[in-house]
N, CA, C and O atoms as a Tinker XYZ file with bonds, in Angstrom:
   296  protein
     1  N    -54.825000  -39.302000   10.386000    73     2
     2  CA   -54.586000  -40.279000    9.339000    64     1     3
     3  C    -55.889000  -40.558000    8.578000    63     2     4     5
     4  O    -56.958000  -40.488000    9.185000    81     3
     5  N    -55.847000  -40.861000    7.323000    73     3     6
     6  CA   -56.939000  -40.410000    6.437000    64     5     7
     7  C    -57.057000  -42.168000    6.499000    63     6     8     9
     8  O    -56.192000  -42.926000    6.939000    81     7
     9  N    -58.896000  -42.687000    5.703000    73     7    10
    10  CA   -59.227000  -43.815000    5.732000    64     9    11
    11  C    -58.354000  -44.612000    4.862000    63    10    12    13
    12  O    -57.688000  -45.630000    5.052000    81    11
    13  N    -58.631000  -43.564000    3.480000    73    11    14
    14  CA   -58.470000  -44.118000    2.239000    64    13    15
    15  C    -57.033000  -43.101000    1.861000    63    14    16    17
    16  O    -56.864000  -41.990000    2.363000    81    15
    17  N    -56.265000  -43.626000    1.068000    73    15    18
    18  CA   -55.179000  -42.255000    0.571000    64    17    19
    19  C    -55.380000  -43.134000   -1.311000    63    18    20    21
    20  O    -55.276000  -44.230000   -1.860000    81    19
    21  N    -55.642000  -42.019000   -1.538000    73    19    22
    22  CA   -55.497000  -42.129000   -3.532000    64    21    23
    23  C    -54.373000  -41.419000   -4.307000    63    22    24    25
    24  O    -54.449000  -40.271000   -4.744000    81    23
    25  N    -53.843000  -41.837000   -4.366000    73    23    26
    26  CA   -52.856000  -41.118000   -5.091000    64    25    27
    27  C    -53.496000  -40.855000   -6.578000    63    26    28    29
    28  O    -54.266000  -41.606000   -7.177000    81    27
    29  N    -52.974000  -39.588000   -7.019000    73    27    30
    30  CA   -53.359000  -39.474000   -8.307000    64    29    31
    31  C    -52.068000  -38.344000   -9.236000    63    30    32    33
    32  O    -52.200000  -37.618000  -10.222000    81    31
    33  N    -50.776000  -38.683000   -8.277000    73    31    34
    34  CA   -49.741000  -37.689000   -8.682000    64    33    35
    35  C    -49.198000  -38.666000  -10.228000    63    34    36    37
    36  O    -48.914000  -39.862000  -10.291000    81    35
    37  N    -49.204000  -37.494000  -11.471000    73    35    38
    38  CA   -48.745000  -38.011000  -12.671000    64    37    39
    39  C    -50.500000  -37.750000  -13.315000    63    38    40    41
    40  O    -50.635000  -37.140000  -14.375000    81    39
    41  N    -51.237000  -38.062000  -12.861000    73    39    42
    42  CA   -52.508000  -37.562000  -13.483000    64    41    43
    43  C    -53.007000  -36.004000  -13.768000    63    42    44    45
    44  O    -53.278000  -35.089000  -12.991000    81    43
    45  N    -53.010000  -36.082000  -14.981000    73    43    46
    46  CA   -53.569000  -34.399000  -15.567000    64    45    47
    47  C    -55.427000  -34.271000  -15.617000    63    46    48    49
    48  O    -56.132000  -35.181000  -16.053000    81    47
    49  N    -55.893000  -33.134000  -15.148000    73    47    50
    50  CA   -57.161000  -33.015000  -14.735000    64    49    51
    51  C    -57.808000  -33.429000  -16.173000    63    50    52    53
    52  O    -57.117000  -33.156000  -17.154000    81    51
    53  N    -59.068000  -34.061000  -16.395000    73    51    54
    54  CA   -59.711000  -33.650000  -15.078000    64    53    55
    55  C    -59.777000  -35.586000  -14.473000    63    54    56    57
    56  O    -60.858000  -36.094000  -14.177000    81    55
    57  N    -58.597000  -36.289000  -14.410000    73    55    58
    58  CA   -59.038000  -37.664000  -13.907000    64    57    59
    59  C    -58.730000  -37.820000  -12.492000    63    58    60    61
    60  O    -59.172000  -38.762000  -11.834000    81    59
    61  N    -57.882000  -36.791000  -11.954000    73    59    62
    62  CA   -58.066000  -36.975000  -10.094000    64    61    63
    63  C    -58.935000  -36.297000   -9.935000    63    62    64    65
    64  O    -59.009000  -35.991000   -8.745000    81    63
    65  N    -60.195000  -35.570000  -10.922000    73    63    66
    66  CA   -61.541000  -35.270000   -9.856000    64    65    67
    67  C    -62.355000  -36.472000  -10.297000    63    66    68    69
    68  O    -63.412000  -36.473000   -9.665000    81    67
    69  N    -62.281000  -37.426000  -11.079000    73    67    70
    70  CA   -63.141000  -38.244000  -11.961000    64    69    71
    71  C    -62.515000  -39.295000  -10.708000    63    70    72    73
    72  O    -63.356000  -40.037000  -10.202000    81    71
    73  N    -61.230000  -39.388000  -10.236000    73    71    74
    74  CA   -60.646000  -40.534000   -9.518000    64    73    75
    75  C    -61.368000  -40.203000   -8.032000    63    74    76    77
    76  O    -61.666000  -41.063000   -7.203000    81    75
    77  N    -61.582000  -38.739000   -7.892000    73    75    78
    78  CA   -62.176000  -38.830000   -6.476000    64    77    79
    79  C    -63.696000  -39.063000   -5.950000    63    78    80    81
    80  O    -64.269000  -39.356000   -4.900000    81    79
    81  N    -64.021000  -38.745000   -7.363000    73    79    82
    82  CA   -65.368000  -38.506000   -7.035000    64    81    83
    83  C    -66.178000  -40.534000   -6.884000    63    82    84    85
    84  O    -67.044000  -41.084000   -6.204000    81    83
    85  N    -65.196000  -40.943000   -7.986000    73    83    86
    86  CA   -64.988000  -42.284000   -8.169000    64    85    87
    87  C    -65.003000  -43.184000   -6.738000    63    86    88    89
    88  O    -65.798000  -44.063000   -6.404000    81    87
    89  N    -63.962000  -42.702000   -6.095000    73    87    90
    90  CA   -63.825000  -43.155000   -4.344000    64    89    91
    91  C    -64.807000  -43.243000   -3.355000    63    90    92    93
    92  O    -65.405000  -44.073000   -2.670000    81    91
    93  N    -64.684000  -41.418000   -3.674000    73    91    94
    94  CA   -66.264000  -40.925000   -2.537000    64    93    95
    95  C    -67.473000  -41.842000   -2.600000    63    94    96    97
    96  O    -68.172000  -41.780000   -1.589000    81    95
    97  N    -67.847000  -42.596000   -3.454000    73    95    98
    98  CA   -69.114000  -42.926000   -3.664000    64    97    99
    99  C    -68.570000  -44.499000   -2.922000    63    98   100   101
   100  O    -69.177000  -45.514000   -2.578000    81    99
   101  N    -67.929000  -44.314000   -2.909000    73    99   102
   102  CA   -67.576000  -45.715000   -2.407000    64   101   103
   103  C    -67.123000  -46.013000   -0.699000    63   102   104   105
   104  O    -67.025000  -47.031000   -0.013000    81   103
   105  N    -66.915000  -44.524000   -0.454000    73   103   106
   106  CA   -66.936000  -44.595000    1.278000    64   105   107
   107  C    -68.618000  -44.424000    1.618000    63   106   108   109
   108  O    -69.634000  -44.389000    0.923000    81   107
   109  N    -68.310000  -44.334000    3.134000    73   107   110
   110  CA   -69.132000  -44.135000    4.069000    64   109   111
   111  C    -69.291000  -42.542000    4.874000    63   110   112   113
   112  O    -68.308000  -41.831000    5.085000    81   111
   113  N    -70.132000  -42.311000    5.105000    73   111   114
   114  CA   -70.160000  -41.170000    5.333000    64   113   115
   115  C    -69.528000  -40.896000    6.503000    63   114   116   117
   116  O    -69.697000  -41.759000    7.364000    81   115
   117  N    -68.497000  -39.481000    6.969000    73   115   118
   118  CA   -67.312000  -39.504000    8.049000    64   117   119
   119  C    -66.126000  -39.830000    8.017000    63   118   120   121
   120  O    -65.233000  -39.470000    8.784000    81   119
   121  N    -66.035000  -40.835000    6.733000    73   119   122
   122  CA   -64.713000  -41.528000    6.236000    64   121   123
   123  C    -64.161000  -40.475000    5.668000    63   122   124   125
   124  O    -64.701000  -39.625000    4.960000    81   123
   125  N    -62.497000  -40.612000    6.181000    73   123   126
   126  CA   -61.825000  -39.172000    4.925000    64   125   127
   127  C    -61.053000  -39.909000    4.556000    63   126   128   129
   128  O    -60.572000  -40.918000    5.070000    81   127
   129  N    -60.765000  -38.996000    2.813000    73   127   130
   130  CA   -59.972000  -39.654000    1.799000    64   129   131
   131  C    -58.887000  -38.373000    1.830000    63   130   132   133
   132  O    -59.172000  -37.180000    1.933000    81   131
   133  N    -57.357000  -39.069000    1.692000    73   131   134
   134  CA   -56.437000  -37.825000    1.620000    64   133   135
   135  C    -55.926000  -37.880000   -0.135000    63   134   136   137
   136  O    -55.159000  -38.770000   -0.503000    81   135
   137  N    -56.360000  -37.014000   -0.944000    73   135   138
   138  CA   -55.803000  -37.119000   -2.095000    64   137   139
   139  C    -54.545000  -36.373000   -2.655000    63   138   140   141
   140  O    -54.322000  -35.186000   -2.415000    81   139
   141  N    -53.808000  -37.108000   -3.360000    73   139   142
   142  CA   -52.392000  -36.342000   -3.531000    64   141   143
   143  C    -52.502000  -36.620000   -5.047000    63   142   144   145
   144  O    -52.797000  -37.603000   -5.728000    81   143
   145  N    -51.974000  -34.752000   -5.400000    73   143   146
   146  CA   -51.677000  -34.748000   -6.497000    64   145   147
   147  C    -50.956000  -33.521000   -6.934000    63   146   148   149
   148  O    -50.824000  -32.530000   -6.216000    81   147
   149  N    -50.579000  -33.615000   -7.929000    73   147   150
   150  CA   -49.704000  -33.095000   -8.174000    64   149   151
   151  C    -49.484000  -31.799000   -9.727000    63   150   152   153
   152  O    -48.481000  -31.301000  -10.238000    81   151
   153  N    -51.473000  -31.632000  -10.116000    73   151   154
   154  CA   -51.504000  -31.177000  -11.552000    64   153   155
   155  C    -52.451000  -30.069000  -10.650000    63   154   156   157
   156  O    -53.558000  -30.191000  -10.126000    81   155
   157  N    -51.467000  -28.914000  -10.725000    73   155   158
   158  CA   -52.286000  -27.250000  -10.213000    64   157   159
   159  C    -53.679000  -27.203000  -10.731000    63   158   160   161
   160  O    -54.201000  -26.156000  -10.348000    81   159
   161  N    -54.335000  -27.788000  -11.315000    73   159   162
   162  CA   -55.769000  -27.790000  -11.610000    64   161   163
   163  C    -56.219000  -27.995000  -10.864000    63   162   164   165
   164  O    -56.756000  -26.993000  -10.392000    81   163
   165  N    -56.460000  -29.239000  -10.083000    73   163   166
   166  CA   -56.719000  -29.663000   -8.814000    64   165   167
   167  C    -57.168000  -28.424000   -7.826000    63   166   168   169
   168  O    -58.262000  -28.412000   -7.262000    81   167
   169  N    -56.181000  -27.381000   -7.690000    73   167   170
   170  CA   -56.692000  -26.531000   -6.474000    64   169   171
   171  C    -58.027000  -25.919000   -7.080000    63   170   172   173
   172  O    -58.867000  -26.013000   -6.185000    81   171
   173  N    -58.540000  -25.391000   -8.094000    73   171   174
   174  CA   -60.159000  -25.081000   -8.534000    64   173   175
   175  C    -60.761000  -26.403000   -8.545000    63   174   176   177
   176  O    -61.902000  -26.603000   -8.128000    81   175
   177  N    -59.957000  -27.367000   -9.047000    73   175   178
   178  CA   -61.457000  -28.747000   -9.459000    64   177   179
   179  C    -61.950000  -29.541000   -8.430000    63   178   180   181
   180  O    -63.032000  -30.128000   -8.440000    81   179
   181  N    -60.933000  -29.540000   -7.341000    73   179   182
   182  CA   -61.341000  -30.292000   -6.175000    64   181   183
   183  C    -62.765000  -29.489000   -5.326000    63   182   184   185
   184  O    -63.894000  -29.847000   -4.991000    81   183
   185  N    -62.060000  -28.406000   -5.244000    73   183   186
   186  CA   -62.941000  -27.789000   -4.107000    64   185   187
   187  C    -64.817000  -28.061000   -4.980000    63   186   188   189
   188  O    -65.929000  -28.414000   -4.589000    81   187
   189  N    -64.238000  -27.666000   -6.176000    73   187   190
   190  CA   -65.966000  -27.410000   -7.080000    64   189   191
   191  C    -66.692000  -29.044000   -6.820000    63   190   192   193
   192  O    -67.746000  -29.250000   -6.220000    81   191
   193  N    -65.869000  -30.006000   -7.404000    73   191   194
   194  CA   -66.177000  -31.526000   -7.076000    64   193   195
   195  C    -67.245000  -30.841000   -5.392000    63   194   196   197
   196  O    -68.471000  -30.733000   -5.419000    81   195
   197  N    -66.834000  -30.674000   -4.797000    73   195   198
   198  CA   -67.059000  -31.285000   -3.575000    64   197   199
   199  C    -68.342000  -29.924000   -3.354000    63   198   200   201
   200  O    -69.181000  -29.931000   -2.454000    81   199
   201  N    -68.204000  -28.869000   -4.388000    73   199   202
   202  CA   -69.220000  -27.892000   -4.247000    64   201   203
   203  C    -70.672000  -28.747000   -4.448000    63   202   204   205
   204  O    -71.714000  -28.472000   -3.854000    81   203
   205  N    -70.508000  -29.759000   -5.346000    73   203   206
   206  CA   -71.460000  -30.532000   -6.233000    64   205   207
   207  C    -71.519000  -31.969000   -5.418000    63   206   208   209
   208  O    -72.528000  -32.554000   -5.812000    81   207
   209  N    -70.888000  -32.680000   -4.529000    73   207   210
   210  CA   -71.151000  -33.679000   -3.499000    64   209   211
   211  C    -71.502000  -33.121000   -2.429000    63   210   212   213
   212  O    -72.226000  -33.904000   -1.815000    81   211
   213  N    -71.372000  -32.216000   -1.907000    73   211   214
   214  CA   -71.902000  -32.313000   -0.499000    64   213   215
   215  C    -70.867000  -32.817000    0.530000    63   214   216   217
   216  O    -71.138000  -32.989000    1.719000    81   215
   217  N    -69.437000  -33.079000   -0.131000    73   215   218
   218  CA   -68.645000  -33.395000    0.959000    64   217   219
   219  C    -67.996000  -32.558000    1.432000    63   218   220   221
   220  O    -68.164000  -31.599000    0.679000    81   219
   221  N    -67.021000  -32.125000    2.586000    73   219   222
   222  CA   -66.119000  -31.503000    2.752000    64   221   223
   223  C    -64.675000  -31.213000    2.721000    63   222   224   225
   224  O    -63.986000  -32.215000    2.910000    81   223
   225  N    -64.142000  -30.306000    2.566000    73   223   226
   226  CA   -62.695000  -30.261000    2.529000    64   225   227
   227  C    -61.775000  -29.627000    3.330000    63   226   228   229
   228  O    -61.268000  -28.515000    3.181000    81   227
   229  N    -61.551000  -30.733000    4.498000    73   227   230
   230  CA   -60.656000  -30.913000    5.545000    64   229   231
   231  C    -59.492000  -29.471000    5.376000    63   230   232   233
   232  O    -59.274000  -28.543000    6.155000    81   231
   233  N    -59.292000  -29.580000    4.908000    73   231   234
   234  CA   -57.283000  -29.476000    4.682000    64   233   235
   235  C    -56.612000  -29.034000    3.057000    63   234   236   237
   236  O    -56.742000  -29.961000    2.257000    81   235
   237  N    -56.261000  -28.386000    2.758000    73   235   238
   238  CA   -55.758000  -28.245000    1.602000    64   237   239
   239  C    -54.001000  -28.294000    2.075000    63   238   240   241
   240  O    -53.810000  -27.727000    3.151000    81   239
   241  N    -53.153000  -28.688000    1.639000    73   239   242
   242  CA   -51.326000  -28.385000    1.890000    64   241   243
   243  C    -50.386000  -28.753000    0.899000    63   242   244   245
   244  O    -50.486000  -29.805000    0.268000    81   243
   245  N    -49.377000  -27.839000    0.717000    73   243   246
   246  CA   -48.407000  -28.235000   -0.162000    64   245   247
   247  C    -47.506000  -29.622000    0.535000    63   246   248   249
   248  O    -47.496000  -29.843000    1.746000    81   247
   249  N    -46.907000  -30.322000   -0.304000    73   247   250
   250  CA   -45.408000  -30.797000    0.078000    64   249   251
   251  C    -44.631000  -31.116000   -1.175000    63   250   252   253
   252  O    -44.622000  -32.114000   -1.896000    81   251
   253  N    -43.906000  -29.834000   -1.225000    73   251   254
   254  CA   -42.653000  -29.893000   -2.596000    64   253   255
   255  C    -43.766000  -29.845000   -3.575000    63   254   256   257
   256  O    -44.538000  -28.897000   -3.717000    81   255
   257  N    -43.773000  -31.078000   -4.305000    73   255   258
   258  CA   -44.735000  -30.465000   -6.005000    64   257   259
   259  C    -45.400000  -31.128000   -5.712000    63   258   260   261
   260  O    -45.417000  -32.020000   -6.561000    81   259
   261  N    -46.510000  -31.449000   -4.456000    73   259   262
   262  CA   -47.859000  -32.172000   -4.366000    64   261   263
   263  C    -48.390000  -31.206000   -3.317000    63   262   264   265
   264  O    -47.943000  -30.582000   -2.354000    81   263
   265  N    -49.751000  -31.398000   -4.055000    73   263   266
   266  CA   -51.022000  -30.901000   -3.455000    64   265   267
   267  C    -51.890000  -31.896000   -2.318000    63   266   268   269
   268  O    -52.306000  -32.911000   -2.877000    81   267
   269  N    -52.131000  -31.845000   -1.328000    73   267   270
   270  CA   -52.666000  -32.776000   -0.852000    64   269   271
   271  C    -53.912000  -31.938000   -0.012000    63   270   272   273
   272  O    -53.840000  -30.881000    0.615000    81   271
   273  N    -55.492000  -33.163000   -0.345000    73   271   274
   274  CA   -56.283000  -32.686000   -0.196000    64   273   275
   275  C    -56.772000  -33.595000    1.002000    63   274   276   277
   276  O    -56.465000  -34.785000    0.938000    81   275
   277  N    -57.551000  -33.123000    2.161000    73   275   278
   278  CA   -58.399000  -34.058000    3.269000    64   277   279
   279  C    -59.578000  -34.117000    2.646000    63   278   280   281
   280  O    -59.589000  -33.234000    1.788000    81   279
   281  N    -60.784000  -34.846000    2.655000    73   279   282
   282  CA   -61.350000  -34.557000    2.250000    64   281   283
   283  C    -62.472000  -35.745000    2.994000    63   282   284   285
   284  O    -62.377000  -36.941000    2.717000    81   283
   285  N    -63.557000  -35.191000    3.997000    73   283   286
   286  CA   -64.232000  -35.989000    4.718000    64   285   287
   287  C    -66.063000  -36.441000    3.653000    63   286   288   289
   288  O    -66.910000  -35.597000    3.360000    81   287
   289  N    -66.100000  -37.182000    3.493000    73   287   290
   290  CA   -67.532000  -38.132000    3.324000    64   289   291
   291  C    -68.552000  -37.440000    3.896000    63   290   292   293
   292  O    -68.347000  -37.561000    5.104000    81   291
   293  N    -69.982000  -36.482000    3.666000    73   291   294
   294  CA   -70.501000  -36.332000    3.813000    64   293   295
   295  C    -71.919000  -37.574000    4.582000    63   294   296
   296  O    -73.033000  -37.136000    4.871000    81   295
């Protein structure tokens, strides 16, 4: 079970990487955020986001038309 969950399904890129990166800065490091969304951009913009934080990415998984990302706090 993730710390934080953000939804960002209905959002077109690039504001669920602007919404995550938004979060991240706001956890603690170890804390994971599970983000759900739902705009196929996401699978390149997330991972790069996190090329450029230093955080990691848990988990990538479908369910039906959402993308859902783990994504642990560096």
């Amino acid at each position: 079970m993730a710390d934080i969950t953000l939804n960002a399904v209905g959002k077109k890129c690039p504001m669920p990487v602007l919404m995550t990166k938004k979060e991240l800065k706001k956890m603690s490091s170890g804390q994971t955020l599970e983000l759900i969304v739902d705009d196929t951009g996401a699978i390149k913009d997330v991972p790069a986001l996190l090329n450029k934080t230093g955080d990691e990415l848990l988990e990538t998984k479908e369910d039906g038309d959402h993308l859902i990302f783990m994504i642990q706090k560096a």
